[in-house]
RODREN-206624 format. One record per residue (C-alpha): residue in three letters; x, y, z. Coordinates in nm, 2 decimals, m for minus. Layout:
% residues N
ALA, X, Y, Z $
...
//
This chain:
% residues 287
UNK, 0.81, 12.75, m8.10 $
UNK, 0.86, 12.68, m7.75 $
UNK, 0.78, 12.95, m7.48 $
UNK, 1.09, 13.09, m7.43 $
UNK, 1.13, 13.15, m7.79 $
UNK, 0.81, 13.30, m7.85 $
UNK, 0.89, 13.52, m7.55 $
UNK, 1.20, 13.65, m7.74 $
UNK, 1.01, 13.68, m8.01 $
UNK, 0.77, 13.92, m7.89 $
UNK, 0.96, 14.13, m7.70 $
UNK, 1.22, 14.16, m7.98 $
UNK, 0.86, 14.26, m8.21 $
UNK, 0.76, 14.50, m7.95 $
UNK, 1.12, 14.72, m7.95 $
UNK, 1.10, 14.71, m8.30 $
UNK, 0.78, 14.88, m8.32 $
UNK, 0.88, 15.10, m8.07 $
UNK, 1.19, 15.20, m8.28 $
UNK, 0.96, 15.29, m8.56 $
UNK, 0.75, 15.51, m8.33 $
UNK, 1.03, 15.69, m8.16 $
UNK, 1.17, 15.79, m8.55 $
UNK, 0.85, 15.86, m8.65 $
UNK, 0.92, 16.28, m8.63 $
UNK, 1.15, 16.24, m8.84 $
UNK, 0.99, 16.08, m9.07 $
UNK, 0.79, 16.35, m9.09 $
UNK, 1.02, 16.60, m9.09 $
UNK, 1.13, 16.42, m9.39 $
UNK, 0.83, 16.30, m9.57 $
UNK, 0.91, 16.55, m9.88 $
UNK, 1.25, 16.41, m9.95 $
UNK, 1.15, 16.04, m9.89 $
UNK, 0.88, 16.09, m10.14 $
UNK, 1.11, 16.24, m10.41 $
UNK, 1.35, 16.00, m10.37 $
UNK, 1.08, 15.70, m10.43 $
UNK, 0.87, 15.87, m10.66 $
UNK, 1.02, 15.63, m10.97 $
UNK, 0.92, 15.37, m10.72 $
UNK, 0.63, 15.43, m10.66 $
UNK, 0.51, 15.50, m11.00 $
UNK, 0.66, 15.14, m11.02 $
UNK, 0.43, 14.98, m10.80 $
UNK, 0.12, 15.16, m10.93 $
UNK, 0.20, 15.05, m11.27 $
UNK, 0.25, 14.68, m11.16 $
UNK, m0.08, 14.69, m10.98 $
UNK, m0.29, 14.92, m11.19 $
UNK, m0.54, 15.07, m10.93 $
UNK, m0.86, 15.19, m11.07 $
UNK, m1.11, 15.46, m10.97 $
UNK, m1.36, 15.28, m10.74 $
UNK, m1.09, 15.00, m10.60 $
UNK, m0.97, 14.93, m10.18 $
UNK, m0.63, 15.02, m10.14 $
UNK, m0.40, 14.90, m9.82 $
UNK, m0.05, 15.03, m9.74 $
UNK, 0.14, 14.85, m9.54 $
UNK, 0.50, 15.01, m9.32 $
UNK, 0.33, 15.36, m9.50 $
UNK, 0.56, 15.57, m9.27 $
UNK, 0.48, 15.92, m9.38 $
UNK, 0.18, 15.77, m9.63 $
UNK, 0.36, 15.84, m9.95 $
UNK, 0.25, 15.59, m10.20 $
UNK, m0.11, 15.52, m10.05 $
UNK, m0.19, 15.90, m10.06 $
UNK, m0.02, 15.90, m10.44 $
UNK, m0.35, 15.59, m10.51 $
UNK, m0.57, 15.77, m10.33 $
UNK, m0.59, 16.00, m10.66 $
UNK, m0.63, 15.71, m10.88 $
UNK, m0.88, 15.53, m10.71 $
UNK, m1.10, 15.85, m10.67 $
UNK, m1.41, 15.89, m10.71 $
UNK, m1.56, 15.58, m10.56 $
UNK, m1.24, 15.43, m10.40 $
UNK, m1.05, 15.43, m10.11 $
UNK, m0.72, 15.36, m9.94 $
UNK, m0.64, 15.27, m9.59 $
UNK, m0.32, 15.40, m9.46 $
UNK, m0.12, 15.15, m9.22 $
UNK, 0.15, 15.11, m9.00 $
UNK, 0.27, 14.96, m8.70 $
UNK, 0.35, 15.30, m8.53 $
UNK, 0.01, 15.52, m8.43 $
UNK, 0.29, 15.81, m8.45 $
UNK, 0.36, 15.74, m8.81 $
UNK, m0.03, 15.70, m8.96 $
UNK, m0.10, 16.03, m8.72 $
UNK, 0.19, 16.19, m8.98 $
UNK, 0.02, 16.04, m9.30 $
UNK, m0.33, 16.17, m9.19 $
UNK, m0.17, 16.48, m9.15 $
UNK, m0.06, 16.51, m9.45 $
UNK, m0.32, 16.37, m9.65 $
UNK, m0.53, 16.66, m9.49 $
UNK, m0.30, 16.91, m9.59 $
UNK, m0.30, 16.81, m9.95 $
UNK, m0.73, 16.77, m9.95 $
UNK, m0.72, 16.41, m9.97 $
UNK, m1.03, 16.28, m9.83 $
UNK, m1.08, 15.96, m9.97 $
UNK, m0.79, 15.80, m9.71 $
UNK, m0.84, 15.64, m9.37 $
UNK, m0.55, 15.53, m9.12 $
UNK, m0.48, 15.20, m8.91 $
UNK, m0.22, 15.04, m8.67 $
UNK, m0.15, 14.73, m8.84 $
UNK, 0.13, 14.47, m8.77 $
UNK, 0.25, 14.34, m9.12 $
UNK, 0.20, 14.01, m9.02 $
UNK, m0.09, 14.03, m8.87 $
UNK, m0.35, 14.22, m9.09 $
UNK, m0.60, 14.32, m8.93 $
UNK, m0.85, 14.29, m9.16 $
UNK, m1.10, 14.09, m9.31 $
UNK, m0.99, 13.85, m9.55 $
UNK, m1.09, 13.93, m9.95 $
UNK, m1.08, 14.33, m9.82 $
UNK, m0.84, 14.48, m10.08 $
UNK, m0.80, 14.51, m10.49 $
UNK, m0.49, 14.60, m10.43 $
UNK, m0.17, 14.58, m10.15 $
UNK, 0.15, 14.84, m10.16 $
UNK, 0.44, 14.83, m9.95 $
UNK, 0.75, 15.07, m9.98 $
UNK, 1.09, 14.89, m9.78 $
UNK, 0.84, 14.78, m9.53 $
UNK, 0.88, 14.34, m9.55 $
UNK, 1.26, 14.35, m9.49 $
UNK, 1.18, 14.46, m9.14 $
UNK, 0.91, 14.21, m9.07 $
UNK, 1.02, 13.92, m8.84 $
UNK, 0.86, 13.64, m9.05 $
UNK, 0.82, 13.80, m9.35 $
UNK, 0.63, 13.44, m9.47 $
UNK, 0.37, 13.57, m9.22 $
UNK, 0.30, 13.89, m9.38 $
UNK, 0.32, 13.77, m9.73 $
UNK, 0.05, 13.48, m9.66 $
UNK, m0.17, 13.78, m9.46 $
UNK, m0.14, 13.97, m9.78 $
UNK, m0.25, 13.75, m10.00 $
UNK, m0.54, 13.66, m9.73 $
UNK, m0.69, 14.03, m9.73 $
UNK, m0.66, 14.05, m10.13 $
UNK, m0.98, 13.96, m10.33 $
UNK, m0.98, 13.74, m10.61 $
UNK, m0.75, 13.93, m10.92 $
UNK, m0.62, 14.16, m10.64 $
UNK, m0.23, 14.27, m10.70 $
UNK, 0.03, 14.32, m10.47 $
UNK, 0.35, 14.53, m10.56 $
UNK, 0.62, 14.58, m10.29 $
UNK, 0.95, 14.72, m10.28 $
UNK, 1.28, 14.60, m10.08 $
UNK, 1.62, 14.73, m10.06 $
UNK, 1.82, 14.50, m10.28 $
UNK, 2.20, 14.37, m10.22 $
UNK, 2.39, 14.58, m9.96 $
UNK, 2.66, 14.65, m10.17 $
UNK, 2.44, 14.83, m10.50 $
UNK, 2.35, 15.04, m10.15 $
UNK, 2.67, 15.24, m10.05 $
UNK, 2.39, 15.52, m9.95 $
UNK, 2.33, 15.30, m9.66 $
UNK, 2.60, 15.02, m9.62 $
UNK, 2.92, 15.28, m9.58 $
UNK, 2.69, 15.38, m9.24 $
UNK, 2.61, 15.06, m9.15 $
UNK, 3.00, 14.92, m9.23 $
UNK, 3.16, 15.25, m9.04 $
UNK, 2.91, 15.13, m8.74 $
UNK, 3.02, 14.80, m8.73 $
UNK, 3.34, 14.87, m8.76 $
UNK, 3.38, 15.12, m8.47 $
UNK, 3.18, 14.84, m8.24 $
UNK, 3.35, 14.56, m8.35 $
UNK, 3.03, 14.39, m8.42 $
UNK, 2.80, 14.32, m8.74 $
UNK, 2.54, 14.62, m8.79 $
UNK, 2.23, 14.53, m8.73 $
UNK, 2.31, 14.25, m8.47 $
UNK, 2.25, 13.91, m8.56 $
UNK, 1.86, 13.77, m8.54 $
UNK, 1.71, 14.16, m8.61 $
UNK, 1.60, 14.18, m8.96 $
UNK, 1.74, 14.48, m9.13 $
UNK, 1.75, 14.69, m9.45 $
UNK, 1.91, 14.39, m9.67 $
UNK, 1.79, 14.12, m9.51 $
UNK, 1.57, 14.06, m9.84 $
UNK, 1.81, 14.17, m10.04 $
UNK, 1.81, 13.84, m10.22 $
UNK, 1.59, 13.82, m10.51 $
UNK, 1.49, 13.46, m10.54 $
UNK, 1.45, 13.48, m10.15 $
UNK, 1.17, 13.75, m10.22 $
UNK, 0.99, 13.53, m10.50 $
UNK, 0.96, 13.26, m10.30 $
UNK, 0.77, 13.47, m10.05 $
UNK, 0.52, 13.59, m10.26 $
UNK, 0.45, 13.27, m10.45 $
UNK, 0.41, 13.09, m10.10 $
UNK, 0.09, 13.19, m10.01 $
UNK, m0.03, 13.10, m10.38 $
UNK, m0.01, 13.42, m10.51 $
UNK, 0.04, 13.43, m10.95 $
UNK, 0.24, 13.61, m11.19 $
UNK, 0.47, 13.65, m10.93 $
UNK, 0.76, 13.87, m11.09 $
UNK, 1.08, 14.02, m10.88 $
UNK, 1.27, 14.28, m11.07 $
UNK, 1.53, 14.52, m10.97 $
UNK, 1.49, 14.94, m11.00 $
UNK, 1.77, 15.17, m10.97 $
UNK, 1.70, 15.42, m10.70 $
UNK, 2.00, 15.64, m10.66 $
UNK, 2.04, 15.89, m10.37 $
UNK, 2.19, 16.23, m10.45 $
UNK, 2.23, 16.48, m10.17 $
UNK, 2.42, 16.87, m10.19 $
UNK, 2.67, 16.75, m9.94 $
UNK, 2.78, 16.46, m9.66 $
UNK, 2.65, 16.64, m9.39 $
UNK, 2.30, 16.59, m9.55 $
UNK, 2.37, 16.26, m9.65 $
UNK, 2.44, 16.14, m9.33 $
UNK, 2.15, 16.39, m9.09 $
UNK, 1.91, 16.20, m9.31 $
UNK, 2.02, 15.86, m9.31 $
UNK, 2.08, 15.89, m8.94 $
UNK, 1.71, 16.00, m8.89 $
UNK, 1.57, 15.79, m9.12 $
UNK, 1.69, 15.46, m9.03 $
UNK, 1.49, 15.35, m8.74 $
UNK, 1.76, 15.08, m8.61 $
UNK, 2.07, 15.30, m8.68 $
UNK, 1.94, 15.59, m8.51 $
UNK, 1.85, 15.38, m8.20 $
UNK, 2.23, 15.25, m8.14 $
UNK, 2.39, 15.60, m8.25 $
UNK, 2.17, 15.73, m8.01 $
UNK, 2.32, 15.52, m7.74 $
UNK, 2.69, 15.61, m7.80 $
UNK, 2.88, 15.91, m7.67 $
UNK, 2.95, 16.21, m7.86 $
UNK, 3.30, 16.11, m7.95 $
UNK, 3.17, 15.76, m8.08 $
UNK, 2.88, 15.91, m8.30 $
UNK, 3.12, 16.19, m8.43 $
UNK, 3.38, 15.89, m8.50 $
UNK, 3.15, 15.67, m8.68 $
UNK, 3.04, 15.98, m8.88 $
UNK, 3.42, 16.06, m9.00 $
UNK, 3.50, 15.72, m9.10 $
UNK, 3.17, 15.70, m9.29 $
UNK, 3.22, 16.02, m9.43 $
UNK, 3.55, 15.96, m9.56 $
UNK, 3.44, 15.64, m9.73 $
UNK, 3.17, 15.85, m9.90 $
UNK, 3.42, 16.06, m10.10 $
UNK, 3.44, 15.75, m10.33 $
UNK, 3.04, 15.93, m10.45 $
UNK, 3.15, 16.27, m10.43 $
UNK, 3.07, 16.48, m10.76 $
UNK, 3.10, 16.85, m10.86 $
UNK, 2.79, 16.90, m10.74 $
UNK, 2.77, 16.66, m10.40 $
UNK, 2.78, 16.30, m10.34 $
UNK, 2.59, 16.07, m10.58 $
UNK, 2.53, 15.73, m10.45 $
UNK, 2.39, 15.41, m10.66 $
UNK, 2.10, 15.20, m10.50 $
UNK, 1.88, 14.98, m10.61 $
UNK, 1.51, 14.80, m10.52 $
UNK, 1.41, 14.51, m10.60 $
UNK, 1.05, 14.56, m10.67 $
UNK, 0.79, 14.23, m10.64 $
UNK, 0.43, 14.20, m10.73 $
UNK, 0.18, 13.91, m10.74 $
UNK, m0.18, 13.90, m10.80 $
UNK, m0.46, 13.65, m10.60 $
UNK, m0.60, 13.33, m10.84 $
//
């Protein structure tokens, strides 16, 4: 990669970190309903990876901390799990939370995805909750994660699977588009579906060497009382969607939002909108 690429590169890394910091309030503003929503996920990846009392945990992209603080209760006594994410803002949340629920057995880091920082054969096991898609090189972060597992430690990650199983997210995204005349997210940023390709995501996990490598999809619908909750939490979840709405006018956010909205009556039900989703939820385990 010549200079000016790598250049691009990093500055391009550094705004989207930034992003994530700058949406991390919401995140934990939200932590509750995010954690609802996922709970069949992550009972998913703890079943896939089996963590016992005693083992390392690391979660990677943890946001609010969710599924690391859920195997911080299976790994007790004797074991531990090391909350992570690229944002300072977003492990501050997760320690704050894991405080307010008497979790003690927990310990947070700013860590790039693909770039670990930690020591290689650290963990028994690796969890990640919709944090690859976002990575830059996600080959990078799946050859760091199998670098920092030991020997028979499992890795179990989820991604947001084709965009259109994900109405939730793609009427937003479409409705965005559509009122700037340009694909949402832009060309060369990785975005919520850009795993959404299954054999795409087994590849990645088998090229660091990892075994048993297994890709799978989970249905994850999203059901919210009304569209004006759909789309306040959508909009403040959704680190690069928040960042261009945020750079719009009033009239352009509130047209976006009626053109989405109106697509989302296709979901509407007698008691809100029901939307399908899915994951598709990989795992792997070290030789």
């Amino acid at each position: 990669m010549g200079n000016e690429a790598a250049g691009q590169q990093h500055e391009l890394r550094a705004n989207m970190h930034g992003m994530w910091a700058g949406v991390a309030d919401s995140w934990g503003e939200h932590a509750d309903f995010v954690d609802a929503r996922a709970a069949t996920e992550t009972a998913r990846l703890l079943a896939l990876t089996s963590p016992r009392p005693g083992d390392r945990v690391l979660e990677l992209a943890c946001g609010a901390g969710g599924a690391g603080l859920a195997a911080a209760e299976v790994v007790a006594p004797g074991g531990d799990v090391v909350l992570s994410d690229v944002a300072a803002e977003m492990t501050e949340i997760a320690a704050t939370r894991a405080s307010a629920a008497n979790i003690d057995n927990v310990s947070t880091s700013v860590i790039d995805i693909e770039e670990i920082d930690q020591p290689d054969d650290a963990f028994d096991v690796v969890l990640c909750r919709h944090g690859l898609m976002f990575a830059l090189e996600p080959e990078r972060a799946t050859t760091e994660i199998a670098r920092v597992l030991r020997p028979g430690g499992r890795v179990a990650l989820t991604v947001w699977g084709p965009r259109e199983q994900n109405p939730w997210l793609g009427l937003v995204l479409d409705a965005v588009g559509a009122h700037l005349g340009a694909p949402m997210p832009p060309p060369g940023v990785p975005g919520p579906f850009a795993l959404e390709d299954a054999g795409q995501l087994e590849l990645l996990l088998a090229g660091p060497g990892l075994e048993d490598v297994r890709v799978r999809p989970l249905d994850v619908p999203l059901r919210v009382a009304s569209p004006e909750e759909w789309w306040t939490r959508t909009v403040a979840l959704a680190g690069p969607l928040g960042r261009v709405l945020g750079s719009l006018p009033a009239d352009g956010t509130e047209a976006i939002r009626s053109r989405a909205e109106e697509a989302a009556e296709a979901y509407r039900t007698p008691e809100g909108l029901e939307f399908p989703g899915v994951a598709l939820v990989g795992s792997g385990r070290r030789p």
